[in-house]
N, C-alpha and C positions, 0 to 999 in steps of 0.2 A: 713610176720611176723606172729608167732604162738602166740594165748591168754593163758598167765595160769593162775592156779585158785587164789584165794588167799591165799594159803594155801602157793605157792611158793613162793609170796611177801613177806607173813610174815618169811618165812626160811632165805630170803637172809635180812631182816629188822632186825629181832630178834637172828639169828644165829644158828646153829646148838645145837643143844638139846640133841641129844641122838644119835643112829645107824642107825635108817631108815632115821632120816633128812641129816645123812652124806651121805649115798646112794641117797638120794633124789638129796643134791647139788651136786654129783659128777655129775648124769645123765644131769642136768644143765649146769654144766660145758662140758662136752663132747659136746651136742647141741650144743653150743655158738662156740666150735672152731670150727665143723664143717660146721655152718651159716659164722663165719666169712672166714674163707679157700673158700668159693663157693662165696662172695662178692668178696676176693680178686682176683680168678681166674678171676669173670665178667670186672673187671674195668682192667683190663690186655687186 
């Protein structure tokens, strides 16, 4: 598991604000499926 800063707690806490925070969470969101896609293949 990878550390972020707090700047991404606070995006997913407080929400999207403006244009980079939406870029911000997408790039988040892509991570996360492709962490969960490589859990799902291990446990397969």
């Amino acid at each position: 598991m990878k550390s972020h800063p707090p700047s991404d707690a606070k995006l997913l806490m407080g929400g999207v604000k403006g244009l980079k925070d939406a870029w911000r969470l997408d790039v988040l969101h892509v991570e996360y499926e492709r962490l969960k896609k490589i859990q799902e293949q291990q446990q397969q």
